[in-house]
C-alpha positions as MATLAB code, in Angstrom:
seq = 'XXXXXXXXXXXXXXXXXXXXXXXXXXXXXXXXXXXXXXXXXXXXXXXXXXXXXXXXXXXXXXXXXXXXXXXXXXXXXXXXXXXXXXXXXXXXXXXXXXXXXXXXXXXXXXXXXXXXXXXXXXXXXXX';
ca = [
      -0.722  -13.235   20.486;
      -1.972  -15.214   17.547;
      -1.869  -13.867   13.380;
      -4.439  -13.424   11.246;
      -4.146  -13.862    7.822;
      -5.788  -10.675    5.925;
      -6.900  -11.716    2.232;
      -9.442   -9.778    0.047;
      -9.908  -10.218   -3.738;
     -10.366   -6.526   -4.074;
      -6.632   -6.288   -4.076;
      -3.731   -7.934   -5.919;
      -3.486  -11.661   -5.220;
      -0.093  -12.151   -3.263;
       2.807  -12.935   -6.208;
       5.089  -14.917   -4.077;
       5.501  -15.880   -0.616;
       3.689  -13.274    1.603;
       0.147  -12.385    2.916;
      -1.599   -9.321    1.528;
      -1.579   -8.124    5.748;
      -0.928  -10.220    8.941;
      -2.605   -8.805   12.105;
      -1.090   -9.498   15.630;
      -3.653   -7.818   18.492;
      -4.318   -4.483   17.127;
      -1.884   -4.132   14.729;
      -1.697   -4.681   10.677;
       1.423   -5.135    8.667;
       0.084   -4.535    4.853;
       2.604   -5.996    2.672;
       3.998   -3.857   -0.541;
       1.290   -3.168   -3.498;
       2.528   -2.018   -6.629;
       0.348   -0.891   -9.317;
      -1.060   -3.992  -10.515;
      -5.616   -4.093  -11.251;
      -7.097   -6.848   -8.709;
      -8.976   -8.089  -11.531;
      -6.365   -8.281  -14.581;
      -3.483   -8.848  -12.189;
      -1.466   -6.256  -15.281;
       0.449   -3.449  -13.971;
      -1.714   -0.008  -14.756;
      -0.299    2.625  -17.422;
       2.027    5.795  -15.917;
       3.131    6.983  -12.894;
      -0.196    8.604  -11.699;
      -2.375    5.833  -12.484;
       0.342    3.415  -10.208;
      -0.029    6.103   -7.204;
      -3.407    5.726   -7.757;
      -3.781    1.775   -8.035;
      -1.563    1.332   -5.319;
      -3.345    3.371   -2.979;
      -6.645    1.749   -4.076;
      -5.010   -1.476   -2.827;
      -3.706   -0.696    0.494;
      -6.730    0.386    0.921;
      -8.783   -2.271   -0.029;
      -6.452   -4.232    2.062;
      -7.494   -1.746    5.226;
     -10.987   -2.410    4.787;
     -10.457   -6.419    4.677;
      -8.553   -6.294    8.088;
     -11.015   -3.866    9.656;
      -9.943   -0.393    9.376;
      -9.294    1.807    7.180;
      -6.279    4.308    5.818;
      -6.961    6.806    8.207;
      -5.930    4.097   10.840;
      -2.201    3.619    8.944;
       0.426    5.247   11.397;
       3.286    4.001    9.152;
       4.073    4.293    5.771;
       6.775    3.123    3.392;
       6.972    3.994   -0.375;
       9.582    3.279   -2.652;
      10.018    4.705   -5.811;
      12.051    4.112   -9.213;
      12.696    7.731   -9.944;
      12.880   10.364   -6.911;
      11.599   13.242   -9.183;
       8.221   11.531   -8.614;
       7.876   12.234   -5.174;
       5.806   15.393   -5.377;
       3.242   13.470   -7.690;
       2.938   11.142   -4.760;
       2.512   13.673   -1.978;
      -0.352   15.347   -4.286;
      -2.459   12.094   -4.820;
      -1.404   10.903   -1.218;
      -3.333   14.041    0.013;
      -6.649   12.578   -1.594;
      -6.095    9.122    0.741;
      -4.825   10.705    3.962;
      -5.876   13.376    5.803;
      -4.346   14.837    9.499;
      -2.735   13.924   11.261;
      -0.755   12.045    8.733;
       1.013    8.873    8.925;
       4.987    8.848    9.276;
       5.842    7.726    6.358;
       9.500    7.417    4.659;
      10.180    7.699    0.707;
      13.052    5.587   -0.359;
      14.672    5.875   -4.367;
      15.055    2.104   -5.666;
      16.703    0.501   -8.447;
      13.651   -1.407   -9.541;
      10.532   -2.874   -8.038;
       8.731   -6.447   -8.917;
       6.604   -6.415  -12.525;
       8.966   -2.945  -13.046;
       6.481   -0.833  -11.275;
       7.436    2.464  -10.637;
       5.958    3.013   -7.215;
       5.330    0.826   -4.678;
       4.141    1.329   -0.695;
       3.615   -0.819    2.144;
       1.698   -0.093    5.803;
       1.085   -0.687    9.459;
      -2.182   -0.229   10.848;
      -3.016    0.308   14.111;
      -6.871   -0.736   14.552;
      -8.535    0.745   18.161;
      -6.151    3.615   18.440;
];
């Protein structure tokens, strides 16, 4: 199977070596989005505006491949401080609906820009 490139100005441009997705057949690795504003390419204010931005992105990233967030059947997110976690369950509830993802939550040192959230995705488009 050959990769497509996925690329969409809606979302962050890529900030080093990486594709904002790659699809093989039917499936769609989104790569990490942190909080950053397509258009500014600055990192939004506070933790609730990142969870927001970042989920803006992935999903602008969905729609550019062909699909959507309700067609993500893994997530990753990685946060700076675990004691967030709840925030991001709350304003992951406004993106994702059942049956959910799987999805892991992982406690970090730091992430790129020093965001404080980041999350990554596979899509499965057709399912």
């Amino acid at each position: 199977m050959r990769k497509t490139i996925i690329s969409t100005p809606k979302a962050p441009a890529a900030i080093g070596t990486y594709s904002q997705a790659v699809r093989v057949g039917e499936t769609v690795y989104l790569s990490g989005q942190i909080g950053l504003d397509p258009v500014a390419m600055t990192l939004v204010e506070g933790i609730d505006a990142q969870i927001v931005q970042v989920f803006e992105n992935l999903k602008a990233v969905a729609e550019a491949a062909g699909g959507s967030l309700a067609d993500v059947v893994k997530l990753n997110v990685f946060l700076t401080d675990l004691g967030h976690f709840a925030k991001v369950n709350e304003i992951m509830a406004r993106y994702f609906s059942e049956p959910f993802p799987a999805r892991a939550a992982v406690g970090v040192k730091e992430l790129p820009r020093g965001a404080l959230v980041e999350a990554d995705a596979v899509m499965c488009l057709g399912a």
